[in-house]
N, CA and C atoms of all chains as a GROMACS GRO file, in nm:
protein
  537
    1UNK      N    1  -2.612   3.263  -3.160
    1UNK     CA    2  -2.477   3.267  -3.103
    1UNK      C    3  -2.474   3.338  -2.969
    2UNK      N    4  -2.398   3.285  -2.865
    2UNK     CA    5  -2.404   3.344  -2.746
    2UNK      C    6  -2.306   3.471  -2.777
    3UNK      N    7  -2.324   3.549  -2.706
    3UNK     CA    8  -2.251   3.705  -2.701
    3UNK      C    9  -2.078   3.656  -2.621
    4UNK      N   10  -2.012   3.704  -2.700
    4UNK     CA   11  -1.838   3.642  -2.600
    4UNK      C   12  -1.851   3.769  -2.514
    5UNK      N   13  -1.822   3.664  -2.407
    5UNK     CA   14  -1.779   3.704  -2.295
    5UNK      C   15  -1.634   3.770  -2.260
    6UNK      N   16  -1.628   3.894  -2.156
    6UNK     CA   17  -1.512   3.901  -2.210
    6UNK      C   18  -1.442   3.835  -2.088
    7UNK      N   19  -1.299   3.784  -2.076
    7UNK     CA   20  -1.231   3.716  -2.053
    7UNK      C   21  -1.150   3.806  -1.920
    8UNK      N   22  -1.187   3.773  -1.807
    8UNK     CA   23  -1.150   3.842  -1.670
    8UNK      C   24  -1.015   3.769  -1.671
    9UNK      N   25  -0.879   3.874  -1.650
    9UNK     CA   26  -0.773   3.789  -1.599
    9UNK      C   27  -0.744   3.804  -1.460
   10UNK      N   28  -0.669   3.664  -1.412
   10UNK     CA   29  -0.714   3.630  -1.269
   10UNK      C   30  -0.582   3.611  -1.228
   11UNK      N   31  -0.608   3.759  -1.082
   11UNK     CA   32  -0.419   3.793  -1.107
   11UNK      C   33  -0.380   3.689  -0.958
   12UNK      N   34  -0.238   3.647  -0.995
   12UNK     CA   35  -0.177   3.521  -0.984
   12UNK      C   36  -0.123   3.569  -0.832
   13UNK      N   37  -0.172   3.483  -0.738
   13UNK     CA   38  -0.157   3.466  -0.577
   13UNK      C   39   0.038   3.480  -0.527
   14UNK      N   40   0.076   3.536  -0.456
   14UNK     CA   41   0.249   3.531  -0.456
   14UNK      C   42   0.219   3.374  -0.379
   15UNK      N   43   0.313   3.297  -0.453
   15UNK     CA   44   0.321   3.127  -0.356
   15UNK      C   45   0.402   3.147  -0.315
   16UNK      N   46   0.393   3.084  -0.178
   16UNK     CA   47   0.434   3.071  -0.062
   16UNK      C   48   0.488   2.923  -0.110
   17UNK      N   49   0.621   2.865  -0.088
   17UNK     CA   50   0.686   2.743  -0.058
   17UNK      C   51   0.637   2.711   0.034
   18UNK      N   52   0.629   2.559   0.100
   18UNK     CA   53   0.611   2.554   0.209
   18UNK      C   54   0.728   2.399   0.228
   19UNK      N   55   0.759   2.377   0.340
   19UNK     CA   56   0.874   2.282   0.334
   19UNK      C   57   0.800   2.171   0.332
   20UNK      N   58   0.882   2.038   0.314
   20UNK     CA   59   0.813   1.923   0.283
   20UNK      C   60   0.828   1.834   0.361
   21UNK      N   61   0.711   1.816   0.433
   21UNK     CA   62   0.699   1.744   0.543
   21UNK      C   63   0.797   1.616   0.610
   22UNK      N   64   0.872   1.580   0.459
   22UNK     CA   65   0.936   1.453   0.519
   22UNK      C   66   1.091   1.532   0.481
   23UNK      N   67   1.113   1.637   0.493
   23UNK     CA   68   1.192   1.705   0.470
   23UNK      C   69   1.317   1.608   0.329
   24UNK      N   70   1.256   1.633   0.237
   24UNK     CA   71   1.316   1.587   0.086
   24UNK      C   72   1.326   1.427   0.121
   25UNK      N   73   1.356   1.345   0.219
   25UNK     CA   74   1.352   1.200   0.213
   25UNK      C   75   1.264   1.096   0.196
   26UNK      N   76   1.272   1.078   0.085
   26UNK     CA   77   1.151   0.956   0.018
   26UNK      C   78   1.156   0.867   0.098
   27UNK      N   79   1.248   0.840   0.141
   27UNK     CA   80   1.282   0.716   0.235
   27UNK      C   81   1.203   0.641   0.366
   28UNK      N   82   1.127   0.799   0.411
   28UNK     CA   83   1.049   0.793   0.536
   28UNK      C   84   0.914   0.781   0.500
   29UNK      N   85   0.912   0.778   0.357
   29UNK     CA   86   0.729   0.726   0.332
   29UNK      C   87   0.707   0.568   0.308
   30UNK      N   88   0.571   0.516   0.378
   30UNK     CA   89   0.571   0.403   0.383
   30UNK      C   90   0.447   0.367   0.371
   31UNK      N   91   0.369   0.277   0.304
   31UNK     CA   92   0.285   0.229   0.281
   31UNK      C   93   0.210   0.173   0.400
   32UNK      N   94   0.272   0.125   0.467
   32UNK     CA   95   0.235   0.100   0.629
   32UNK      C   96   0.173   0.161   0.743
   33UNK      N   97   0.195   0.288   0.711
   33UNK     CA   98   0.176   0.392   0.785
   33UNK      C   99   0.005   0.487   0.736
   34UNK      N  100  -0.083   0.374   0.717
   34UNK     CA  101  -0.161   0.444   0.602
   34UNK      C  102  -0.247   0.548   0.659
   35UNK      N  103  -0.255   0.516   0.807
   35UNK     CA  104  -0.350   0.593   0.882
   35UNK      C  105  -0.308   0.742   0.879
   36UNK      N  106  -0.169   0.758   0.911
   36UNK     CA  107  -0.083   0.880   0.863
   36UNK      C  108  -0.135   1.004   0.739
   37UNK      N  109  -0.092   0.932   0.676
   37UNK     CA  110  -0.115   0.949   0.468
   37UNK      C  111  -0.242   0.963   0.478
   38UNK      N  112  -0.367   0.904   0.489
   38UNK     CA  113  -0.479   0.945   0.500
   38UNK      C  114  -0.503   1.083   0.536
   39UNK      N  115  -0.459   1.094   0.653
   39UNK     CA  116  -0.533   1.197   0.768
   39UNK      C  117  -0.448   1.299   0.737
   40UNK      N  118  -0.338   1.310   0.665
   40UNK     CA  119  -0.260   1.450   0.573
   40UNK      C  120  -0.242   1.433   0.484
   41UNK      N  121  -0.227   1.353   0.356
   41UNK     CA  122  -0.220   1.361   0.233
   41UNK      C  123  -0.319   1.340   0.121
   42UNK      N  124  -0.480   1.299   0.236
   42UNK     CA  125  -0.583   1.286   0.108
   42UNK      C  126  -0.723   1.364   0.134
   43UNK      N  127  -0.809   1.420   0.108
   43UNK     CA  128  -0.875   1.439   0.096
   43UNK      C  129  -1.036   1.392   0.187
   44UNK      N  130  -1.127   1.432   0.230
   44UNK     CA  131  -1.221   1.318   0.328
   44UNK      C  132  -1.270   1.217   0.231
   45UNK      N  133  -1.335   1.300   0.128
   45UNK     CA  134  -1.313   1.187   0.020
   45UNK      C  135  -1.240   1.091  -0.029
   46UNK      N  136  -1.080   1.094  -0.014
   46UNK     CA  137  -0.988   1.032  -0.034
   46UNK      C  138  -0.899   0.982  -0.143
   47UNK      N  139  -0.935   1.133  -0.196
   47UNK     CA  140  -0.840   1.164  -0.315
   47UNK      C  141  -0.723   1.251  -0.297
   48UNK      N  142  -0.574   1.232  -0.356
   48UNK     CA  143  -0.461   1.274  -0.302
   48UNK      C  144  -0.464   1.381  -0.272
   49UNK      N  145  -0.409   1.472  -0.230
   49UNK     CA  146  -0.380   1.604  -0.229
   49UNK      C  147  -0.255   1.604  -0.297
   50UNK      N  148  -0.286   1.801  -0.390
   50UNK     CA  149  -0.173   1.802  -0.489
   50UNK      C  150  -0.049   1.849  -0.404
   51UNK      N  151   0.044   1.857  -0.433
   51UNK     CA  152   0.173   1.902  -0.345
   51UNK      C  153   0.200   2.055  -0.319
   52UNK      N  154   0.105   2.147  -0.420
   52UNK     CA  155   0.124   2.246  -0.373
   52UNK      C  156   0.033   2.287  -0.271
   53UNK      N  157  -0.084   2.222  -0.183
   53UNK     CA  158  -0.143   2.250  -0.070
   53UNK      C  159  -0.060   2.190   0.077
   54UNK      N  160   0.029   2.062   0.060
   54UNK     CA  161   0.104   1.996   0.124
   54UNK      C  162   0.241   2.017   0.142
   55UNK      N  163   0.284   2.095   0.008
   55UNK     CA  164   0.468   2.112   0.036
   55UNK      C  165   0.520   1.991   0.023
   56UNK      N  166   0.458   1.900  -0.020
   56UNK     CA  167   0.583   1.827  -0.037
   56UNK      C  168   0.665   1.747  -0.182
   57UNK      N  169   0.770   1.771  -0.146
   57UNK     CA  170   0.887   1.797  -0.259
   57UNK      C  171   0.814   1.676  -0.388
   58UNK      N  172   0.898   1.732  -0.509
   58UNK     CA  173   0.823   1.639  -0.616
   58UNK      C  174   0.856   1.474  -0.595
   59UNK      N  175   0.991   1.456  -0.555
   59UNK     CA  176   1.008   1.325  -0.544
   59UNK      C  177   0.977   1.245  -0.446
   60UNK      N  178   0.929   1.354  -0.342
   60UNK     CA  179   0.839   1.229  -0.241
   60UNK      C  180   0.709   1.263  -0.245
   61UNK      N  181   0.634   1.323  -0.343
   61UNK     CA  182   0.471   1.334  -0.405
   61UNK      C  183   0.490   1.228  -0.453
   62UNK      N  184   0.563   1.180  -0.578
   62UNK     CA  185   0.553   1.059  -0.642
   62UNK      C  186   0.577   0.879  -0.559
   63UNK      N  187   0.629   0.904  -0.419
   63UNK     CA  188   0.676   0.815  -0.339
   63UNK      C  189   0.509   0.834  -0.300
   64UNK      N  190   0.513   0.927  -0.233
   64UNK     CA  191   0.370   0.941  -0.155
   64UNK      C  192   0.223   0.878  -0.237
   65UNK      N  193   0.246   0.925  -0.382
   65UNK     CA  194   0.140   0.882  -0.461
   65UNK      C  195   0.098   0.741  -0.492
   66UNK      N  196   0.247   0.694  -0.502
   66UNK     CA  197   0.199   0.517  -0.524
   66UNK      C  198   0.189   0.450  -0.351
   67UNK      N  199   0.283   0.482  -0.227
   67UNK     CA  200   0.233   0.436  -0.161
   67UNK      C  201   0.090   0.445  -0.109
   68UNK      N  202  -0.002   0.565  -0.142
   68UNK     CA  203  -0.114   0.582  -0.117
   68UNK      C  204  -0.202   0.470  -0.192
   69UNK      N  205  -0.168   0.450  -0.300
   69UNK     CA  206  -0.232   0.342  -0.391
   69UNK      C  207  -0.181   0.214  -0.352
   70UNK      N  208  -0.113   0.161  -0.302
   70UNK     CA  209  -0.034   0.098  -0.239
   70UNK      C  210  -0.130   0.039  -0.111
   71UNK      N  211  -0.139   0.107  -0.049
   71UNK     CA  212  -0.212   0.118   0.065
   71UNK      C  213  -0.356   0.103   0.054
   72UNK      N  214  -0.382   0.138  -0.081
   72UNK     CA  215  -0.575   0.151  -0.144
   72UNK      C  216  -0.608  -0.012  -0.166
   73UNK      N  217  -0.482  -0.072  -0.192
   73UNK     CA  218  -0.537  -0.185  -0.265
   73UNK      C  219  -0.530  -0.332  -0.148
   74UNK      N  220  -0.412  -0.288  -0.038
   74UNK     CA  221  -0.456  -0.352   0.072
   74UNK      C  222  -0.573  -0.345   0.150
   75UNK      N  223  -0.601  -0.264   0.115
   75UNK     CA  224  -0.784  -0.196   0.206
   75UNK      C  225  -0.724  -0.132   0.325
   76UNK      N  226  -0.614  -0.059   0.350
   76UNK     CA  227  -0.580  -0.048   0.437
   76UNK      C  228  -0.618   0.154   0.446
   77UNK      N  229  -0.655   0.186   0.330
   77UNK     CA  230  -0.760   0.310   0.311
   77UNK      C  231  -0.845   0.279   0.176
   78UNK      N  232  -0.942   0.347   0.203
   78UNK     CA  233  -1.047   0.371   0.103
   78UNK      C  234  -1.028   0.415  -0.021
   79UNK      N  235  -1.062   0.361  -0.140
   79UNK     CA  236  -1.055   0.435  -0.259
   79UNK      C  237  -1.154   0.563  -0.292
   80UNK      N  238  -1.289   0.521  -0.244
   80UNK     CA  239  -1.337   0.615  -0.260
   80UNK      C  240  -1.434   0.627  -0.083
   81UNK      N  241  -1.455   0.727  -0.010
   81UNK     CA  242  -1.522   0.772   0.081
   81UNK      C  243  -1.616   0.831   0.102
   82UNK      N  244  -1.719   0.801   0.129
   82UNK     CA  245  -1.855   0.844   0.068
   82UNK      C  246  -1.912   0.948   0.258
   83UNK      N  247  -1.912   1.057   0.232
   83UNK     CA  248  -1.935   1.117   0.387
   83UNK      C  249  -2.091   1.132   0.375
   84UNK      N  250   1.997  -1.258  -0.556
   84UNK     CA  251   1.884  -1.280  -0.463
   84UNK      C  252   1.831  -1.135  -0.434
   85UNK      N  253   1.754  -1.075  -0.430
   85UNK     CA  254   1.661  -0.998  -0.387
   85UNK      C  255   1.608  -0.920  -0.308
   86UNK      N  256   1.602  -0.836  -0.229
   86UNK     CA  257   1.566  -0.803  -0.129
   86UNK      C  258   1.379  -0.779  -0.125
   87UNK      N  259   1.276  -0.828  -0.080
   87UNK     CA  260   1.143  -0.802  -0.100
   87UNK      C  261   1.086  -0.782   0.071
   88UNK      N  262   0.988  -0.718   0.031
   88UNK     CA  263   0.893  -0.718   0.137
   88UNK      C  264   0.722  -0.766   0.098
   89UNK      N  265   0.690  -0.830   0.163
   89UNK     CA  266   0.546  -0.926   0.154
   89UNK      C  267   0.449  -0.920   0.210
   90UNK      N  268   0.368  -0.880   0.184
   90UNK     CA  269   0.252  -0.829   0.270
   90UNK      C  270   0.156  -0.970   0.216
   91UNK      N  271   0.096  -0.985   0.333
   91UNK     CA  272  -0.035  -1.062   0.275
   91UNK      C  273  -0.202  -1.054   0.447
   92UNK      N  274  -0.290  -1.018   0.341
   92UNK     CA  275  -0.404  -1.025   0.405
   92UNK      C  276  -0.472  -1.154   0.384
   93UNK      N  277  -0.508  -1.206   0.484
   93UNK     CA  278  -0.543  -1.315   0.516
   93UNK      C  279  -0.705  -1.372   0.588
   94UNK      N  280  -0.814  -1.406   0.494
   94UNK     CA  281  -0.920  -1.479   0.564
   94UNK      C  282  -0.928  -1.425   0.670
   95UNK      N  283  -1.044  -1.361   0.776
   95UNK     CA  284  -1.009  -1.389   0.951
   95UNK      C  285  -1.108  -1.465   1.062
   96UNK      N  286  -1.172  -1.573   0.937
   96UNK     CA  287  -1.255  -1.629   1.028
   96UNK      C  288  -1.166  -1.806   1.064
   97UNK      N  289  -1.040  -1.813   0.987
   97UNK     CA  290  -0.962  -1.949   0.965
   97UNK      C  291  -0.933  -1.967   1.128
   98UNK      N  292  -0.997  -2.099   1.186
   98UNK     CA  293  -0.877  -2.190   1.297
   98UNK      C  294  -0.769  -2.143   1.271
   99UNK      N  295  -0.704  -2.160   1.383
   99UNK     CA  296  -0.577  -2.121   1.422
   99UNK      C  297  -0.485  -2.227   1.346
  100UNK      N  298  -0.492  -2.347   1.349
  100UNK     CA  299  -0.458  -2.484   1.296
  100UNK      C  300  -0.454  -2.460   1.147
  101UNK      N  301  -0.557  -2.411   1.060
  101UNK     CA  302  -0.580  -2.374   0.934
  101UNK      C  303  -0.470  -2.252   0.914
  102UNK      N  304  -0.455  -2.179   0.962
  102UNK     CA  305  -0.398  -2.027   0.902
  102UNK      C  306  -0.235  -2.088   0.967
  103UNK      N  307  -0.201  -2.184   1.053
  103UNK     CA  308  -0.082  -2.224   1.046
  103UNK      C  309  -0.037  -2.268   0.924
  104UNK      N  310  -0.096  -2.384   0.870
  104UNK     CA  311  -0.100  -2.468   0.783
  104UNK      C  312  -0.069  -2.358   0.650
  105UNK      N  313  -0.122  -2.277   0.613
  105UNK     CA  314  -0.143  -2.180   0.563
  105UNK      C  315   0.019  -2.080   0.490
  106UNK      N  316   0.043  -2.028   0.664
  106UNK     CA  317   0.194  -1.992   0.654
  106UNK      C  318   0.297  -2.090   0.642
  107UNK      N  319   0.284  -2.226   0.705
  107UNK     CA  320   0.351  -2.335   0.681
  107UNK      C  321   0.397  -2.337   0.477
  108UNK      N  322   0.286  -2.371   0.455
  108UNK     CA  323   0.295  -2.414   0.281
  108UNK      C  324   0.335  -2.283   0.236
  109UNK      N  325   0.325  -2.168   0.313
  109UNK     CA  326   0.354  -2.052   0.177
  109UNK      C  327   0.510  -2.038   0.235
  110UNK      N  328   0.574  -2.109   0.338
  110UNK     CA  329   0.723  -2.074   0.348
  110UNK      C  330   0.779  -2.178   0.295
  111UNK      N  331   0.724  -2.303   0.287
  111UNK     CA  332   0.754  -2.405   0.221
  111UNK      C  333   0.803  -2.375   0.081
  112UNK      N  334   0.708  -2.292   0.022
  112UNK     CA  335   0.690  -2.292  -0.128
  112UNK      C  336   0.824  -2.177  -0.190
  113UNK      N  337   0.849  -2.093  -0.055
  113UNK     CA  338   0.964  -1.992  -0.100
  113UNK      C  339   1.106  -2.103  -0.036
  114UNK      N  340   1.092  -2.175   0.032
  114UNK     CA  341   1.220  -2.262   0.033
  114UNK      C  342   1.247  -2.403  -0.074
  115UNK      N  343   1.147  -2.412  -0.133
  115UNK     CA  344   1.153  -2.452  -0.268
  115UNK      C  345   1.255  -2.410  -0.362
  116UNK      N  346   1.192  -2.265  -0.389
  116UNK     CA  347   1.265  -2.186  -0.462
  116UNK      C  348   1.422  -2.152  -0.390
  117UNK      N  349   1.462  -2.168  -0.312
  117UNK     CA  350   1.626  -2.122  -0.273
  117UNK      C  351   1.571  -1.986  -0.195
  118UNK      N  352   1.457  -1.975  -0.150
  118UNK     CA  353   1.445  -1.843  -0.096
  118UNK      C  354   1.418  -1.826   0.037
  119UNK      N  355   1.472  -1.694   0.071
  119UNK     CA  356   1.449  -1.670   0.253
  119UNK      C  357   1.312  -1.614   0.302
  120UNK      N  358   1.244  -1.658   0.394
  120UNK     CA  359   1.129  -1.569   0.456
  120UNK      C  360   1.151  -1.555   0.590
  121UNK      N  361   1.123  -1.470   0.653
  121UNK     CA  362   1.134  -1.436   0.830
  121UNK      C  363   0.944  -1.338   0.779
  122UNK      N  364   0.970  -1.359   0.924
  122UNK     CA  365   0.876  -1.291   0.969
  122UNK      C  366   0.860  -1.108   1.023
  123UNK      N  367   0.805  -1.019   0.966
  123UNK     CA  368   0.874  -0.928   1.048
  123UNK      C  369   0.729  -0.860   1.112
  124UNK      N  370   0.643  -0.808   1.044
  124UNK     CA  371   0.557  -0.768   1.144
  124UNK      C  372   0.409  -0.863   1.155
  125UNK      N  373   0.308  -0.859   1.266
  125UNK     CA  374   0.197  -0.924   1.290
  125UNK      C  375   0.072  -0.824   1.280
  126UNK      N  376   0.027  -0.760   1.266
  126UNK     CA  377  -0.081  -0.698   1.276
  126UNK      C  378  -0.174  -0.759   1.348
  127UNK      N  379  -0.195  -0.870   1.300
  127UNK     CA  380  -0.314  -0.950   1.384
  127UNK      C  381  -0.470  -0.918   1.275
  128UNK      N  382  -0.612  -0.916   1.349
  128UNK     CA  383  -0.689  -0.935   1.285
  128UNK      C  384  -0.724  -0.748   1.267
  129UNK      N  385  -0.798  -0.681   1.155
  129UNK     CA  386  -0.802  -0.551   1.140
  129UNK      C  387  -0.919  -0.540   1.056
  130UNK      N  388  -0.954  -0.419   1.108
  130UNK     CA  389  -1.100  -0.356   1.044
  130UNK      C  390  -1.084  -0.359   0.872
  131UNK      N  391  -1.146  -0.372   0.771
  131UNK     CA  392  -1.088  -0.312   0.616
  131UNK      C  393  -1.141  -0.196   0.624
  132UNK      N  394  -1.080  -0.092   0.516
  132UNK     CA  395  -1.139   0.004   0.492
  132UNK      C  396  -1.255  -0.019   0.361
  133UNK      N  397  -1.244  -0.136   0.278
  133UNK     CA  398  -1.374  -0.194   0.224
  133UNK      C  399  -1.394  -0.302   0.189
  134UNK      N  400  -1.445  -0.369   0.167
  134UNK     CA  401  -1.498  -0.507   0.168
  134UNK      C  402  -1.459  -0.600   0.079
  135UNK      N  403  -1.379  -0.668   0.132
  135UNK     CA  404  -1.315  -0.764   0.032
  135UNK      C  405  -1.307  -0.935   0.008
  136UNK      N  406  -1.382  -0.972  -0.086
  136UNK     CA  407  -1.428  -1.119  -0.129
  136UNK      C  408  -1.506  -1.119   0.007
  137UNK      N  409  -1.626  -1.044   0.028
  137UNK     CA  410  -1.712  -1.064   0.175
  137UNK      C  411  -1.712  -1.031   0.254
  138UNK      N  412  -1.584  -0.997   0.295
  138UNK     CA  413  -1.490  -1.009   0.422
  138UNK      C  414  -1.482  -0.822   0.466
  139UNK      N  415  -1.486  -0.863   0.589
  139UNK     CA  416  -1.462  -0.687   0.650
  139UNK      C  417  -1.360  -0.642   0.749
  140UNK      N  418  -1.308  -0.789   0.755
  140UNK     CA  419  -1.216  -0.795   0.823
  140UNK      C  420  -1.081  -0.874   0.775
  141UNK      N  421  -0.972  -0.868   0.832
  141UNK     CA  422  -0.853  -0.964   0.761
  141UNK      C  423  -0.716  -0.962   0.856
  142UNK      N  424  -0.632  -1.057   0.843
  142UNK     CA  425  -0.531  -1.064   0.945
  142UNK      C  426  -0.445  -1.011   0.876
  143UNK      N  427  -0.372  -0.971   0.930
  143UNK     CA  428  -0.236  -0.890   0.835
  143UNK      C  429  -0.100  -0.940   0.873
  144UNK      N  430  -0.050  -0.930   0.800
  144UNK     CA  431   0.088  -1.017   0.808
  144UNK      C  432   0.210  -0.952   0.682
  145UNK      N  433   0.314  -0.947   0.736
  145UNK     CA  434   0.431  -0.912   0.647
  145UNK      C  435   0.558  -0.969   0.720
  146UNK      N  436   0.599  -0.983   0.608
  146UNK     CA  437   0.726  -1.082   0.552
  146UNK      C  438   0.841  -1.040   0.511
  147UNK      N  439   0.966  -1.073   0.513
  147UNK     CA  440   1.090  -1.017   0.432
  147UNK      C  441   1.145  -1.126   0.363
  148UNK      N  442   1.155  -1.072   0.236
  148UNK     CA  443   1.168  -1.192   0.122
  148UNK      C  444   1.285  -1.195   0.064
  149UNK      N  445   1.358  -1.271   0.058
  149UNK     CA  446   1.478  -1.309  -0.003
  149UNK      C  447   1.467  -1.374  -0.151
  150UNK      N  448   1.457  -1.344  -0.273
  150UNK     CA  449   1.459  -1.422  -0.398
  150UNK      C  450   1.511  -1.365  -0.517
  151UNK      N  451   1.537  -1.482  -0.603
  151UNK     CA  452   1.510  -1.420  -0.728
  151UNK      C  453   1.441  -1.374  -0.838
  152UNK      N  454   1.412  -1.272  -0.914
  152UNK     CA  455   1.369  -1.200  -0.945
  152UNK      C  456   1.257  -1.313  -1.050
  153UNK      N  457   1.249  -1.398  -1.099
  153UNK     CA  458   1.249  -1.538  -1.187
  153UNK      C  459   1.136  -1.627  -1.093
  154UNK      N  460   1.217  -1.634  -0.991
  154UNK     CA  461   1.165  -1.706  -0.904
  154UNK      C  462   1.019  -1.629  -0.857
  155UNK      N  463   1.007  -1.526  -0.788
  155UNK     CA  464   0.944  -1.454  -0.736
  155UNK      C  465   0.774  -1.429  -0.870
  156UNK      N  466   0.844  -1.430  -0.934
  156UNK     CA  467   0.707  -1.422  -1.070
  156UNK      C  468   0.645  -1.565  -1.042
  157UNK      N  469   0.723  -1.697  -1.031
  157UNK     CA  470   0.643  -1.807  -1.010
  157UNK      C  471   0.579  -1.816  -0.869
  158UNK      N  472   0.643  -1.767  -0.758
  158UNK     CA  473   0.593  -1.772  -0.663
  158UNK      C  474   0.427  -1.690  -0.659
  159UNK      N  475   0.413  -1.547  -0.701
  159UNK     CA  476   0.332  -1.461  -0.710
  159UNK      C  477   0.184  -1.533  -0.769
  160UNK      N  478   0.261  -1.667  -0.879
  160UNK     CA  479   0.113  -1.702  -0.938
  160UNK      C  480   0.079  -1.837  -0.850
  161UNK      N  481   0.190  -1.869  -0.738
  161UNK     CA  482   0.083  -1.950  -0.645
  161UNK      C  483   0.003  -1.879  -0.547
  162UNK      N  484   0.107  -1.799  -0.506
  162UNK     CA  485   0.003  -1.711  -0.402
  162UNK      C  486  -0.124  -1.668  -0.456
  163UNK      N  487  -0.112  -1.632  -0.614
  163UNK     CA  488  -0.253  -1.591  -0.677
  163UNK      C  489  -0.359  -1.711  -0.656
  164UNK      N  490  -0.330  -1.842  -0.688
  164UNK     CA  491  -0.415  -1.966  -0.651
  164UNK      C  492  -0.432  -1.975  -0.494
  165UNK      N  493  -0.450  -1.948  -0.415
  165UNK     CA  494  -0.455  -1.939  -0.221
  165UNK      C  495  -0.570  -1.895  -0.196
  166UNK      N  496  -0.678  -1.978  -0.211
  166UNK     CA  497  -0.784  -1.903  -0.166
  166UNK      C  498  -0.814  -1.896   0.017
  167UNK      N  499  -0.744  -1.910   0.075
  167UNK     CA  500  -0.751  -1.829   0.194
  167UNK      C  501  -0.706  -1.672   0.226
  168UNK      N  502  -0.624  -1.640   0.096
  168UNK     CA  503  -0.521  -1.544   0.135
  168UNK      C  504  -0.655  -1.396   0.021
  169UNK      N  505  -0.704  -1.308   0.114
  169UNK     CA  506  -0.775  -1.198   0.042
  169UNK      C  507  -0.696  -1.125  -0.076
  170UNK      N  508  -0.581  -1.082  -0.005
  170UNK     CA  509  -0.476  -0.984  -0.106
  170UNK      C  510  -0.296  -1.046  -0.070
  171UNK      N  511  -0.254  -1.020  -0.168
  171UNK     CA  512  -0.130  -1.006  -0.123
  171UNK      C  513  -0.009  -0.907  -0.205
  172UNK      N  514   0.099  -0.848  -0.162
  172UNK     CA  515   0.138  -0.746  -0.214
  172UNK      C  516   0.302  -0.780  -0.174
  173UNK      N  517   0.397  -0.736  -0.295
  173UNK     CA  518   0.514  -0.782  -0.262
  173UNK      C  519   0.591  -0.668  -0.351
  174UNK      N  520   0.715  -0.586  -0.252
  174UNK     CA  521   0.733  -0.427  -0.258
  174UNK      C  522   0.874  -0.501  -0.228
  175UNK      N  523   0.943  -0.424  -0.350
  175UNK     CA  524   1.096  -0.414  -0.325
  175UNK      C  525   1.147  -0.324  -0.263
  176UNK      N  526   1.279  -0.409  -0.151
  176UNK     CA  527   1.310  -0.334  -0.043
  176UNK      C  528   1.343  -0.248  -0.002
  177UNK      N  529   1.441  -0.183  -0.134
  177UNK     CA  530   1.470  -0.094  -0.133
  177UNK      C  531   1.394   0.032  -0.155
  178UNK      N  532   1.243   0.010  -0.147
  178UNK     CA  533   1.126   0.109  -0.232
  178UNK      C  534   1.091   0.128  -0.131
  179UNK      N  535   1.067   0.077   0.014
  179UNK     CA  536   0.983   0.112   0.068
  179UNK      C  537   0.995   0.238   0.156
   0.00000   0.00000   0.00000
């Protein structure tokens, strides 16, 4: 049996809000725009970024999330990015 | 009737004559149905970001679609039969 370890608690960062880029309007995200969304909302690899590194509000993460996929399946960005 | 938006990537090695012919029959096929198409943006021919049925390249094209909701499901499975057309993608208008 391994020896338990004991269990370090890992004290919790003050978050910072940060405002959301399309300032709350889903309206201004667009699938079209993929070069955009790439180059701030994903990763080099080109996996999303979560909203709490980005600020942006929950209902345009979820706008943002499918147009990113949206955009994956036109080829108009990469699913996966190999550096 | 509907409000849609239509994206479609398109072959980019087709004659000019061919990829008319092309948009010809696919507006044909939505005025069949009672439906509106215009044209709204051109992209023209564009790099992919990966490789699709061969292809590394593709013309891009979008559309504003007028239909019904009925209609639009039959339309979707001709466009699926088009083998000139790489992808195509059709986003309600109010979504975008």
């Amino acid at each position: 049996m391994k020896p338990n370890k004991k269990k370090t608690q890992r004290k919790s960062r003050p978050q910072i809000k940060l405002p959301c880029p399309f300032g709350g309007n889903a309206a201004l995200i667009d699938y079209k725009d993929a070069n955009n969304l790439r180059k701030k909302f994903t990763t080099t690899r080109g996996r999303i970024l979560p909203a709490t590194k980005t600020g942006v509000s929950a209902n345009c993460q979820r706008k943002l999330a499918l147009s990113i996929k949206r955009a994956r399946f036109m080829a108009l960005i990469p699913y996966v990015h190999y550096t | 009737m509907n409000k849609y938006e239509l994206a479609l990537l398109i072959k980019p090695l087709l004659p000019e004559d061919i990829k008319n012919r092309v948009m010809k029959d696919i507006t044909a096929e939505v005025e069949k149905f009672d439906g509106k198409m215009e044209l709204k943006l051109d992209w023209g021919k564009r790099h992919l970001a990966y490789e699709v049925k061969g292809q590394n390249e593709g013309v891009y094209m979008f559309y504003t679609l007028e239909m019904t909701p009925a209609n639009l499901l039959t339309l979707s499975n001709i466009l699926k039969l088009n083998k000139d057309l790489l992808r195509f993608l059709v986003v309600s208008d109010d979504n975008l």
